[in-house]
C-alpha positions in Angstrom: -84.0 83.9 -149.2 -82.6 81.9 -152.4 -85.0 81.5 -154.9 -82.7 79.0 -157.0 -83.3 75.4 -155.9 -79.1 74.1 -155.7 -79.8 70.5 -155.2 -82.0 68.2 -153.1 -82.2 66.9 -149.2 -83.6 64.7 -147.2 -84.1 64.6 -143.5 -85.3 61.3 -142.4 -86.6 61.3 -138.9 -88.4 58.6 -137.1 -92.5 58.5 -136.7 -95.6 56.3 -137.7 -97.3 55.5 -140.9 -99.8 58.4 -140.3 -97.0 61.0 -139.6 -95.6 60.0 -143.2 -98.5 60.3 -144.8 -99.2 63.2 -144.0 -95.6 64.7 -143.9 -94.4 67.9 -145.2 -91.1 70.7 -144.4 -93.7 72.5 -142.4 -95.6 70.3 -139.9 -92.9 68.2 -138.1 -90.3 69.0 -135.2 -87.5 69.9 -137.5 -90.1 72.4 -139.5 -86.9 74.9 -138.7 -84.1 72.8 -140.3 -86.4 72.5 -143.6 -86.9 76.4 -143.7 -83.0 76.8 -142.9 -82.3 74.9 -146.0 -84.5 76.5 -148.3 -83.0 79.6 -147.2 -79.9 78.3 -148.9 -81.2 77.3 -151.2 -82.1 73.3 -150.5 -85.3 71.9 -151.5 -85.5 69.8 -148.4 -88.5 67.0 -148.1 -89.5 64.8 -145.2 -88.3 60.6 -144.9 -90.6 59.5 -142.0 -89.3 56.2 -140.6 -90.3 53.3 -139.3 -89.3 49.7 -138.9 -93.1 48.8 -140.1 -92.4 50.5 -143.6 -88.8 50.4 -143.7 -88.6 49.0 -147.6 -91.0 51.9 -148.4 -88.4 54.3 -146.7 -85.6 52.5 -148.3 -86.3 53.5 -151.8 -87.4 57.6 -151.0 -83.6 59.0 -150.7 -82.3 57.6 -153.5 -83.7 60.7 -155.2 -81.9 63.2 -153.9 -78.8 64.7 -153.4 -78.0 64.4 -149.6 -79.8 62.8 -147.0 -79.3 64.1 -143.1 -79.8 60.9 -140.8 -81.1 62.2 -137.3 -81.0 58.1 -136.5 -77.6 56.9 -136.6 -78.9 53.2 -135.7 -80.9 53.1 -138.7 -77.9 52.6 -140.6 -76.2 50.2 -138.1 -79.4 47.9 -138.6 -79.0 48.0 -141.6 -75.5 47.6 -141.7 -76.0 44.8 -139.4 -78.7 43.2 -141.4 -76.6 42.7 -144.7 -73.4 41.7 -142.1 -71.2 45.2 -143.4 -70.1 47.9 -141.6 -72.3 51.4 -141.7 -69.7 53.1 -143.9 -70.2 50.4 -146.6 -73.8 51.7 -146.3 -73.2 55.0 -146.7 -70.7 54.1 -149.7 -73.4 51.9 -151.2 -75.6 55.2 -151.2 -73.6 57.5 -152.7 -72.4 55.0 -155.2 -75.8 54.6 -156.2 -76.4 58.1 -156.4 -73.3 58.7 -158.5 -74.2 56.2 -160.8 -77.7 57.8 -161.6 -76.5 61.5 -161.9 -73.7 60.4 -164.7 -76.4 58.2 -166.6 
């Protein structure tokens, strides 16, 4: 196993409030893609989603390198929502991203 931590992902995965709260790489359903990461050195962190705290869920990924969607239609709401297609979403991301890692 890598020891040296080569950049940061997020897996957001749908649950409830509680299940965020209380969220970690180890206690979920996907507890075997977090420990796959880290074994390559990823320091990989839970996004639990919802449409109840979806603001709150909005602002987690934007501090980190990647984020692994396992809900494709959260980005086509979204998408939908602001009348774009999900791409632009995706582009809007990684701009953002970009943007903070040069300042």
């Amino acid at each position: 196993m890598s020891t040296e931590i080569k950049g940061r992902v997020a897996i957001l995965y749908p649950d409830d409030r509680e299940a965020r709260k209380n969220a970690t790489p180890d206690n979920n359903r996907l507890a075997p893609m977090f420990r796959a990461l880290v074994d390559v050195g990823l320091q990989a962190e839970p996004v639990v989603y919802h449409d109840d705290f979806s603001e709150e869920v909005r602002q987690q990924p934007r501090a980190v390198d990647a984020m692994l969607v396992w809900m494709i239609h959260l980005l086509d709401k979204e998408a939908k929502r602001l009348g774009v297609p999900r791409q632009s979403i995706i582009k809007i991301w990684l701009a953002e991203r970009l943007e903070k890692l040069s300042a």
